[in-house]
Each structure stands twice: as structure tokens, then as C-alpha cells.
GUMAR-821893 format. One line per 3 residues: their letters; for each residue y, z, x of N, C-alpha, C. Coordinates in steps of 0.05 Angstrom, whole numbers, plus 32768, in hexadecimal, padded with zeros to 4 digits. Each point is the difference from the previous one (the first is absolute). Layout:
N
A = Y Z X Y Z X Y Z X | ... .
This chain:
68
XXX = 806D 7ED5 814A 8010 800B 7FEB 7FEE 8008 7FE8 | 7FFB 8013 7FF6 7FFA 800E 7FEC 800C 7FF8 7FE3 | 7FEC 7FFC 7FEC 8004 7FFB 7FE5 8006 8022 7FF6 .
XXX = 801B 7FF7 7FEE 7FFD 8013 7FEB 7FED 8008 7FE6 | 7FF1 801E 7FFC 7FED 7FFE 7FEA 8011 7FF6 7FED | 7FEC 7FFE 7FE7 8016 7FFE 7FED 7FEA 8014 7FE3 .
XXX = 8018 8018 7FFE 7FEA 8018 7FF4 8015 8003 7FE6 | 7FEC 8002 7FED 8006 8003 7FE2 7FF6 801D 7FF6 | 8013 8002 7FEA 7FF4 8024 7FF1 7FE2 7FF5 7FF5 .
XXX = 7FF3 8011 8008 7FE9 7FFC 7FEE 7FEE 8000 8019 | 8005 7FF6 801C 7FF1 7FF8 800C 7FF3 800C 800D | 7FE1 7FFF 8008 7FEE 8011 8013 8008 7FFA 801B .
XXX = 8009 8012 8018 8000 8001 800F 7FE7 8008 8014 | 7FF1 7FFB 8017 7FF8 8007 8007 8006 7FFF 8028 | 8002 801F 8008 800A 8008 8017 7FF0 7FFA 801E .
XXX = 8008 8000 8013 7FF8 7FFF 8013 7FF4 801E 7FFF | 8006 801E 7FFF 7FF7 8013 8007 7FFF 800B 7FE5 | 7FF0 8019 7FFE 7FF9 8011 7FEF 8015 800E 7FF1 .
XXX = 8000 8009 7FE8 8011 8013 7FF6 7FEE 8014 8008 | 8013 801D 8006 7FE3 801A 8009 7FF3 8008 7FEA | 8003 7FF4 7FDD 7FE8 8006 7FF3 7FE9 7FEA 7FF9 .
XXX = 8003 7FEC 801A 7FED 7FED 8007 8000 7FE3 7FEF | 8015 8000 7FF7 8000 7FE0 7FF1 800C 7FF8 800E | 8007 7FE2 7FFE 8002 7FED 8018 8015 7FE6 7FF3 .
XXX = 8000 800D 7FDA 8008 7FF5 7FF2 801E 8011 7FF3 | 801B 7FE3 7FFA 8016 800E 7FEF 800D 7FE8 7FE6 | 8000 800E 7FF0 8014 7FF1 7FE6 801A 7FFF 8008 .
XXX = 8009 7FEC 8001 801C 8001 8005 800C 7FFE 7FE2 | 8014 8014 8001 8012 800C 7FE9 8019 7FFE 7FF8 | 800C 7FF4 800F 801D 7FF5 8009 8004 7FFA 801D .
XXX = 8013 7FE8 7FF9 8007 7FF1 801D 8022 8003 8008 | 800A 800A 800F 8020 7FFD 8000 7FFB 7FFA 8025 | 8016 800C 800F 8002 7FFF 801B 7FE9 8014 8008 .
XXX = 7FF6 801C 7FF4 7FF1 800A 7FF8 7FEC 7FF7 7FFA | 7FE1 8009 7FFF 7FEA 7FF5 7FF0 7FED 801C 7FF4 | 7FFC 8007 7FE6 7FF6 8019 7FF3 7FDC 7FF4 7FFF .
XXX = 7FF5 800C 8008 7FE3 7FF7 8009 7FED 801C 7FEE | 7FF1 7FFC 7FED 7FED 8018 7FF8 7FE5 7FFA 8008 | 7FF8 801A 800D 7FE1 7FF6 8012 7FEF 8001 7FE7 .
XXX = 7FEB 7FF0 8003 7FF6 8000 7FF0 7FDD 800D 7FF7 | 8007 8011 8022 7FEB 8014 7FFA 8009 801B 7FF0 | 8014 8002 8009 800B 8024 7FFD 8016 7FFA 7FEE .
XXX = 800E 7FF2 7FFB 8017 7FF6 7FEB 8020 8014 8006 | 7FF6 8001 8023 801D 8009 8009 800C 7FE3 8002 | 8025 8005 7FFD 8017 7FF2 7FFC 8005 8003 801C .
XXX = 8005 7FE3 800D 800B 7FFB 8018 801C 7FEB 8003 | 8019 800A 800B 8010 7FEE 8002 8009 7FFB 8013 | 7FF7 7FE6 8017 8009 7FF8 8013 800E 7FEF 8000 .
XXX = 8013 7FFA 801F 800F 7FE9 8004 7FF0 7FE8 8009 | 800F 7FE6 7FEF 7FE9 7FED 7FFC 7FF6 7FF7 8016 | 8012 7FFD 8014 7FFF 7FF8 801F 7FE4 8009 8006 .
XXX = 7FF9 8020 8003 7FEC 800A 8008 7FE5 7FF7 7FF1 | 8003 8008 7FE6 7FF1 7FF0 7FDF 7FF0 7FE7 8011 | 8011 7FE8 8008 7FFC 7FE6 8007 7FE9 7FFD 8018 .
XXX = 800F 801A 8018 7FE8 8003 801E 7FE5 8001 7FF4 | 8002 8013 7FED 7FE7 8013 7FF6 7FE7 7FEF 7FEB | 800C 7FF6 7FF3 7FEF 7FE3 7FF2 7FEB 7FF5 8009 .
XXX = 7FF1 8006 7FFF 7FDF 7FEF 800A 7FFD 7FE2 7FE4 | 7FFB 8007 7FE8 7FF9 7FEF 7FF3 801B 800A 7FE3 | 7FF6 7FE6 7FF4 8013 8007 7FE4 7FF1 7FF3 7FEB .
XXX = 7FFD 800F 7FF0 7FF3 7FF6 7FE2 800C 8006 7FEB | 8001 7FE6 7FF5 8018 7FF4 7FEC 7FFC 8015 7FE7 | 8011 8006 7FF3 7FFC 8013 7FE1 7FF7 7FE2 7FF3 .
XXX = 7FF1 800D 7FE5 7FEE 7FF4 7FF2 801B 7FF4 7FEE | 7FFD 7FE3 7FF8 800F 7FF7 7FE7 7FFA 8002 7FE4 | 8005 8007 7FF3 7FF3 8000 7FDF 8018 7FF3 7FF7 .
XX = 7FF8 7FE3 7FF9 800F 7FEB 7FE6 7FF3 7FFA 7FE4 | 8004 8017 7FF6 7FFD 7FFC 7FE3 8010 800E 7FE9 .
């Protein structure tokens, strides 16, 4: 049985496969049933269903906190 990610706005995504302008990397921008993903080579807007979002996930790196 498979763990659910657990993906926050802010967060670096990084993909199993390529975007075709070669980053490998996405900002996630909003989360609903939906997930709005901006690559972060080319700063195209992507909105997938999370289901798919979730297959596609290789790694996840947390957005940075600033408490001050």
C-alpha cells in the first residue's frame, strides 16, 4: 500500500520525466483535487489532476520557512 505525498504551495517538485523545455523541476501553486504546477525552467502554468501529480513525483522539497 502506497503512502500519500503530502505537497504544500510553495513546494519544489521534482518529476520523474522531463518538461520539453528540459527542467525536471515544478513550484507547486495551488493544491485542490487539481494541482497548478509552474515549471521552473520556462515558467509555463500547469494544471493537473492530483491523482496523476502523485504517479509523477520522484522527490519533493519542502518550501523554505522564514519565521521572523
Amino acid at each position: 500500500m502506497s503512502t500519500i505525498p503530502i505537497i504544500s504551495v510553495g513546494d519544489i517538485l521534482e518529476m520523474k520525466k522531463n518538461h520539453p523545455c528540459g527542467a525536471k523541476t515544478f513550484r507547486v501553486a495551488r493544491i485542490g483535487s487539481d494541482i497548478k504546477l509552474i515549471c521552473t525552467g520556462c515558467q509555463r502554468a500547469l494544471t493537473i489532476e492530483r491523482v496523476k501529480v502523485e504517479k509523477m513525483i520522484k522527490k519533493i522539497i519542502p518550501a523554505e520557512k522564514t519565521d521572523e
